[in-house]
N, C-alpha and C positions, 0 to 999 in steps of 0.2 A: 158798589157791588161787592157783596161779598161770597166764596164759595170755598168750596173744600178743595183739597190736592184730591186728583182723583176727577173731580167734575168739573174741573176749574176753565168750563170752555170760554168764557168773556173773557179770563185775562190772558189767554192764547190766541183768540183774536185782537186784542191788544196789543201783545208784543210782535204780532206778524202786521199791525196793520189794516187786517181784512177777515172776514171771516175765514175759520177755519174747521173743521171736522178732527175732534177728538180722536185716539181708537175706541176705545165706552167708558164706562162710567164706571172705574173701581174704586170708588170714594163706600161710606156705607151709609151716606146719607146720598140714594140715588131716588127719593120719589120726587123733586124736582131737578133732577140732572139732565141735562140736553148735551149730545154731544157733539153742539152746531148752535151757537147766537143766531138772532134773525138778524138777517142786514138792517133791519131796523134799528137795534142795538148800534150799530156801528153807523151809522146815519145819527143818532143822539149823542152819541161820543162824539163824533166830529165836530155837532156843534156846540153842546156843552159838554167837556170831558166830563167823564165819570172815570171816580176814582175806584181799584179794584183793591182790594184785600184778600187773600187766599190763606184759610187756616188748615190747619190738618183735623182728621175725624177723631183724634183724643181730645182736640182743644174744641171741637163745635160736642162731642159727646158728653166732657165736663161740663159745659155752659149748660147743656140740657140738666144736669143734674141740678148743678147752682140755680137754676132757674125754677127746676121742681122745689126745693129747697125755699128759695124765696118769695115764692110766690104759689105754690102748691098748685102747678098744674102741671101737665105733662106738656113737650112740644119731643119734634124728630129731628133727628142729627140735621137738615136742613134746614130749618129753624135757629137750631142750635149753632149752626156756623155764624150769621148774624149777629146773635145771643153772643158770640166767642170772641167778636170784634169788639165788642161791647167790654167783654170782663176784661178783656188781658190789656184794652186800653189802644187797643190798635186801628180801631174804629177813627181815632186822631187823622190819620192818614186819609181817610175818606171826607174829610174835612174841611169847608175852604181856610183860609190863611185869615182871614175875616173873621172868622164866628167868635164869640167870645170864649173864653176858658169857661163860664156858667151856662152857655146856653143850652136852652133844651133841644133833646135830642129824642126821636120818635124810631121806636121798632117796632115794625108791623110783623105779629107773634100769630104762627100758624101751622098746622097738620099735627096737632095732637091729640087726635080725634082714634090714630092707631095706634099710639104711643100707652105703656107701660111700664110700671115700675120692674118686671120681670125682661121687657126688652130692652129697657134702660140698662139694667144690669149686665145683658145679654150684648149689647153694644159697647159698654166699657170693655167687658173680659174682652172683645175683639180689639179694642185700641189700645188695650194698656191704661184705660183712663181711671182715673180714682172716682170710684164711687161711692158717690155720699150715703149710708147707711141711715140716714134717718128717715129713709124713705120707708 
């Protein structure tokens, strides 16, 4: 699982154990932010741990760019957090101890249906994130 500081409710119920309620969601990737896991979440965890990864909104905002870049489409800072675990290599961590160092690895790329080169841009200036100009 991976999510942004700011919406990062799975890995707060994590660290408590149980579900728990956020105060909201000040991440700026909040169109899939919940500020409360379903206990279903944590019924899956129980019996097969899932691993959490939490980036910040520069590091899922850059991903978005790299990812417009590489692959010329657009995705939203929620996307982009997955996307984040991926580039900077942290995604490792969500990882069983098993998998080979070449094995493939699947990210399921979505909600850039509202996404923009002008909101891209608009979203860096808010993180501090570098944005890729060949947009």
């Amino acid at each position: 699982a991976v999510e942004t500081e700011g919406a990062a409710s799975f890995a707060a119920a994590q660290r408590a154990g149980r579900t728990v309620t956020i105060d909201g969601i000040t991440s700026i990737a909040k169109s899939l932010g919940a500020t409360r896991v379903a206990e279903a979440c944590m019924e899956w965890d129980a019996k097969r741990p899932i691993r959490s990864v939490v980036v910040s909104d520069r590091e899922a905002v850059e991903a978005c760019g790299r990812f417009a870049v590489d692959h010329r489409a657009m995705v939203e800072p929620a996307c982009g957090a997955a996307l984040a675990a991926v580039y900077t290599g942290r995604i490792a961590a969500c990882l069983p101890e098993t998998a080979p160092p070449d094995a493939p690895l699947v990210v399921i790329v979505c909600g850039g249906n509202m996404a923009s080169p002008d909101m891209l841009q608009a979203w860096a200036e808010a993180t501090g994130a570098i944005y890729p100009t060949l947009l």
